[in-house]
N, C-alpha and C positions, 0 to 999 in steps of 0.2 A: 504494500500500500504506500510505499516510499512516494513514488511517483503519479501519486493522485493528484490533481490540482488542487490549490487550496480551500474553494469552497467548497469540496468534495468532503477533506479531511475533515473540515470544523467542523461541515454538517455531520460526519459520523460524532462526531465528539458532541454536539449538542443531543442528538440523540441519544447517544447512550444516557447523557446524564439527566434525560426527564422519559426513559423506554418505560421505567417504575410506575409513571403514571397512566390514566386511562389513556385510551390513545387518542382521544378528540382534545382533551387539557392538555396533553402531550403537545400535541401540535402546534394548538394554540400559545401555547408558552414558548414553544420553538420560535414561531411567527413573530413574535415580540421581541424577542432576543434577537433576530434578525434588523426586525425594522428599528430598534435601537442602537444595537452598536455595528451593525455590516455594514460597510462602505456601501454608496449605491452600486457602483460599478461591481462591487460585490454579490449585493443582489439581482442587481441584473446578471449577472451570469450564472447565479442558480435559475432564474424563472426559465433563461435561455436553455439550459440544459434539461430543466422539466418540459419546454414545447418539445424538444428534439426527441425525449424520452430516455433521457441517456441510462444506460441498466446500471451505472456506479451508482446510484442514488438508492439512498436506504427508503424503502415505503411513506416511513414515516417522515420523513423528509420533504418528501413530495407532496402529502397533507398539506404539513405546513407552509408550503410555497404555496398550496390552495388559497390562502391567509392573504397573500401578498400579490400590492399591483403595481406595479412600474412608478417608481417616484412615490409613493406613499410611506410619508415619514409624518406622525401625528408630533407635534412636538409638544404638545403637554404630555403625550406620554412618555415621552424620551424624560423628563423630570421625575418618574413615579419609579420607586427598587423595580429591580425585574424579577423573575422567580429564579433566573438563573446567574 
């Protein structure tokens, strides 16, 4: 997995660390953590790789990019803890 891109990597790593929960809060907490601290150009290249369907992308990953639309960053929420 060395050679994964990096928003490949994180998104494993966000996953793992909310898999514990159900999987729709899951997501939704994923989505948040993205629309918080991921660069846009970040986000934009997970949503790019959920149209293309790319299979490195863990299920629940892709949920969460469900969450997320091009340029949507709420910024009162960027002021509120995150769950993760």
């Amino acid at each position: 997995m060395s050679g994964e891109p990096p928003v490949v990597r994180l998104g494993r790593d966000l996953v793992r660390n909310f898999e514990s929960l159900p999987p729709d809060k899951a997501a939704s907490e994923i989505a948040t953590h993205i629309r918080k601290f991921w660069e846009p150009r970040m986000r934009q290249d997970l949503l790019a790789r959920v149209r293309a369907r790319s299979a490195d992308l863990p299920p629940l990953l892709v949920s969460a990019a469900e969450h997320l639309v091009d340029g949507d960053v709420d910024r009162e929420e960027v002021k509120q803890p995150s769950g993760g």
